[in-house]
C-alpha positions as a printed NumPy array, in Angstrom:
array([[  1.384,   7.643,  12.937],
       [  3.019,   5.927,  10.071],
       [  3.366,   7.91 ,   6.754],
       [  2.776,   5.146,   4.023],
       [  4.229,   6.819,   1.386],
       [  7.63 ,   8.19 ,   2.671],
       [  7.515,   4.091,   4.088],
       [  6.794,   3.217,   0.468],
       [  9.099,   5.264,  -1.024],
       [ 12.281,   3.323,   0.66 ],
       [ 11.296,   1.043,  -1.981],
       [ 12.356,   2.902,  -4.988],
       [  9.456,   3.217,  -6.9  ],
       [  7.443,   6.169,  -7.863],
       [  4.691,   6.103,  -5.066],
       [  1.095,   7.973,  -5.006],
       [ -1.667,   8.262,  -2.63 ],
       [ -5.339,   7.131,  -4.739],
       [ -3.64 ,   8.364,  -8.303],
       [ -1.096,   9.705, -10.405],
       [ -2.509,  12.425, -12.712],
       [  0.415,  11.955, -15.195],
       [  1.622,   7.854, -14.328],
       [  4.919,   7.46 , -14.471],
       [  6.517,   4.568, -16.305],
       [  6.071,   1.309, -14.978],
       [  6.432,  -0.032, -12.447],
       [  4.42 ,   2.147,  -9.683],
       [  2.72 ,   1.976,  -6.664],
       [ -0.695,   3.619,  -5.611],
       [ -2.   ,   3.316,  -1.752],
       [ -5.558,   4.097,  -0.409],
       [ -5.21 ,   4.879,   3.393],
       [ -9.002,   4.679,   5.052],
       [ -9.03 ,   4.908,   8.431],
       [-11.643,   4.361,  11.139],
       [-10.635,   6.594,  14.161],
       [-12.714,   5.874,  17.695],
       [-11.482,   6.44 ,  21.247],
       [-13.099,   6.441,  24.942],
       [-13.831,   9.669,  27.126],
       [-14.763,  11.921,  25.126],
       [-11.197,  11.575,  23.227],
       [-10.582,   9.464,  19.487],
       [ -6.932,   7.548,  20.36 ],
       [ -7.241,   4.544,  18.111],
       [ -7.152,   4.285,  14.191],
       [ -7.995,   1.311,  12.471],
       [ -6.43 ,   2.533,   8.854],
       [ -7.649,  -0.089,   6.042],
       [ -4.625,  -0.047,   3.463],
       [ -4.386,  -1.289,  -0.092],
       [ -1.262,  -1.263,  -1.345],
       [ -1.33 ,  -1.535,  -5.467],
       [  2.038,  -2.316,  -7.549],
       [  1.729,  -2.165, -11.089],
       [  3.778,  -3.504, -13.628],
       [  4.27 ,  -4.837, -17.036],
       [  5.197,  -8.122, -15.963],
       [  5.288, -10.173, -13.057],
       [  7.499,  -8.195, -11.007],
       [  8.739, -10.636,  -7.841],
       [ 11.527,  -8.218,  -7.118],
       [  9.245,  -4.842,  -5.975],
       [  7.691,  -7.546,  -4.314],
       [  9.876,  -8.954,  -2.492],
       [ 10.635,  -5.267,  -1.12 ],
       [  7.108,  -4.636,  -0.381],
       [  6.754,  -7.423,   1.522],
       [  9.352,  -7.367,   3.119],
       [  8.516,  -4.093,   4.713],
       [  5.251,  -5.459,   5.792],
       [  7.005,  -8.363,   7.333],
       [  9.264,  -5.756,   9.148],
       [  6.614,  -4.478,  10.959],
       [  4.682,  -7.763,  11.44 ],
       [  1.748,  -6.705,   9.598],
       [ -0.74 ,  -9.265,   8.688],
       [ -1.338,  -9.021,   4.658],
       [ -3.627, -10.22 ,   1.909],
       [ -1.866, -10.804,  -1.282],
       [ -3.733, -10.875,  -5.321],
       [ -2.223, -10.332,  -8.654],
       [ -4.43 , -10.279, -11.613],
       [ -3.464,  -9.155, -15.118],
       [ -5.379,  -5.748, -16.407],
       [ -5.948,  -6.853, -20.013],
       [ -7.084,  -3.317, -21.065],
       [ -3.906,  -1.673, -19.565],
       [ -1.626,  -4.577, -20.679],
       [ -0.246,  -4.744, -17.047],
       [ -0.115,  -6.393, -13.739],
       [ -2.185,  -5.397, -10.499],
       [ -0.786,  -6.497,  -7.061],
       [ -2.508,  -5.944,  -4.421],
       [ -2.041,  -5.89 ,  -0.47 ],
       [ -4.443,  -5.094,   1.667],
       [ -3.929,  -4.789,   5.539],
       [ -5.373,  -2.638,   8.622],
       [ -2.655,  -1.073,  10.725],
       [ -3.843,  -0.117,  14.104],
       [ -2.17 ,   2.945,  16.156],
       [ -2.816,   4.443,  18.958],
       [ -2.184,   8.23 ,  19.663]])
């Protein structure tokens, strides 16, 4: 099963899983992992994990990514892609969201 945040962290950027309780500066990334898990005979061997993927930053930043996608495009995943700017923070939202399918 693939562990989103050490694959993340290859990026270089401060990574958490749903929040940081003290953020870090900017830029960052915070991940929600919810997965569906199901199998057949009486055993669960699939998870469908729905993942968003959430870069923050003070200003577009097309270099984290580049990086991020290009680890999603390393591993062929299929990805939906918004920015929008956070005018109460004074920052930038990215988001991807995908669902990664395993078997185990």
């Amino acid at each position: 099963m693939l562990d989103i945040k050490t694959w993340l962290e290859t990026i270089g950027l401060k990574v958490a899983e749903e929040r940081f309780i003290k953020p870090p500066p900017l830029p960052y990334i915070i991940f929600t992992d919810k997965p569906d898990v199901s199998g057949a005979d009486d055993r669960n061997c699939i998870a469908d994990r729905s993942i968003s993927v959430e870069l923050y930053s003070s200003k577009v930043n097309k270099v984290s990514e580049k990086a991020i996608e290009d680890l999603l495009n390393e591993k062929a995943i299929n990805y939906k892609k918004d920015r929008m700017w956070i005018d109460t923070e004074m920052w930038f939202e990215t988001t991807y969201d995908f669902n990664l399918i395993e078997k185990f």
